[in-house]
C-alpha angles and dihedrals in degrees: 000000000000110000121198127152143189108240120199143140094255108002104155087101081059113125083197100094098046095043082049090049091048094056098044087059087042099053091024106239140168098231138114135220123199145182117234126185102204114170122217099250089063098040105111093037089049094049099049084050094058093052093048090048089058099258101167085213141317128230106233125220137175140329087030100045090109099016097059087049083075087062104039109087093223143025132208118233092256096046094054096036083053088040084221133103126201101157130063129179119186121203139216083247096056098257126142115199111192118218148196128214098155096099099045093050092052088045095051095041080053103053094060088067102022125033111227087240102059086052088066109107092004123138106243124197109205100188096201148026110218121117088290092057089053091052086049103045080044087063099035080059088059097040087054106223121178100239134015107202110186118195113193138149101238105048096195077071092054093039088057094056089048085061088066099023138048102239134147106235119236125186110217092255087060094058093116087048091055096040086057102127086334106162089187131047126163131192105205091157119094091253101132098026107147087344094299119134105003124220106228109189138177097253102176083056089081137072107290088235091046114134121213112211113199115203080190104104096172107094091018079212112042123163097268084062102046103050080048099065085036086071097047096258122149108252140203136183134225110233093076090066085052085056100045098052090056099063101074079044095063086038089060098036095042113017099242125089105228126219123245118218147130089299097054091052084050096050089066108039 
């Protein structure tokens, strides 16, 4: 049997568990996922012990997504360029290769809605700079949009992410300033989450065919979506891109690329 898991602190609100346990009925393998809570005080010692216990591979989420790179011997060229890592694969040799999925996931979840093409020369809004902003300015960058404008409340975060991006700095007051004909904006903080903070935005500030992508799955519709759509704005919810960046992770874990459909949304909520 094939083990993989999802660690975290905490990690019990994890859909991992659930989506990987989907796809192994579906393809009918003999494989486990599993949650596991691993502080960050035990975090080398725990993921040593996983390889050595024969793990295939974990899922990494916060607040371990930079910390765990220090300990992976290698690191693929997404995962460096993002400075996160949310995939690990251990190897028979001991060897531990840090990936990232993130940007993939983000960039899949956006093309059923967007075609790459019509991203080229667009204005994009990332509202935060946490490991998810960089996953998404990482993408904007591929996709080639004309301007990356990032709105966050501690600018030395944001000011990190312009070291490795080309992105015009807004400090949260300035959020009008930065919405101003924007076709792309992006929420990539926790506000909405399970209806908590808000984010109250100027809708009517932005480009009439704009489309707000929320990376907030919890609730799939949260405020900043709906007025959205209130206001005739394109919309997009976050828990494709869940869905998406799991995929390199079973393929990995498991050695078959699952499909995502109607089913697998279904599957986790």
């Amino acid at each position: 049997m094939k083990k993989a898991a999802v660690i975290g602190h905490p990690v019990a609100h994890s859909l991992s568990p659930k989506l990987h346990h989907y796809w192994l009925a579906r393809y009918k393998i003999d494989g486990s996922y599993d949650a596991l809570d691993i502080s960050p005080d035990e975090l080398q010692e725990r993921l040593y012990a996983l390889r050595d216990e024969g793990f295939i591979g974990v899922n990494v989420t916060l607040p371990h997504k930079h910390a765990v790179m220090e300990f992976c011997t290698s690191l693929t060229q997404d995962a460096q360029r993002i400075g996160a890592v949310n995939l690990i694969k251990f190897y028979p040799n001991g060897m531990i290769e840090g990936r990232n999925s993130d940007a993939y996931g983000f960039l899949e979840n956006l093309k059923t809605v967007l075609p790459f093409s019509d991203a080229k020369g667009k204005i994009a809004v990332v509202i935060g700079a946490g490991g998810a902003a960089r996953a998404a300015c990482h993408a904007l960058e591929f996709l080639d949009v004309a301007q990356t404008r990032l709105v966050n409340r501690t600018l030395h975060h944001a000011e990190a992410i312009a070291d490795y991006y080309r992105i015009i700095i807004h400090d949260w007051d300035e959020m009008n300033a930065a919405l101003k004909n924007a076709d792309i904006i992006i929420n990539t903080t926790n506000c909405g989450m399970n209806g908590d903070h808000d984010l109250d935005l100027e809708v009517d500030l932005t480009n009439p065919n704009a489309l707000f992508y929320d990376l907030v799955y919890t609730p799939r519709q949260t405020y900043f979506l709906k007025k959205a759509k209130e206001s005739g704005r394109k919309t997009l919810e976050g828990l494709g891109m869940l869905l998406y960046q799991a995929q390199p992770s079973f393929q990995a874990f498991f050695d078959v690329l699952p499909e995502i459909d109607d089913h697998v949304f279904a599957s986790v909520t």
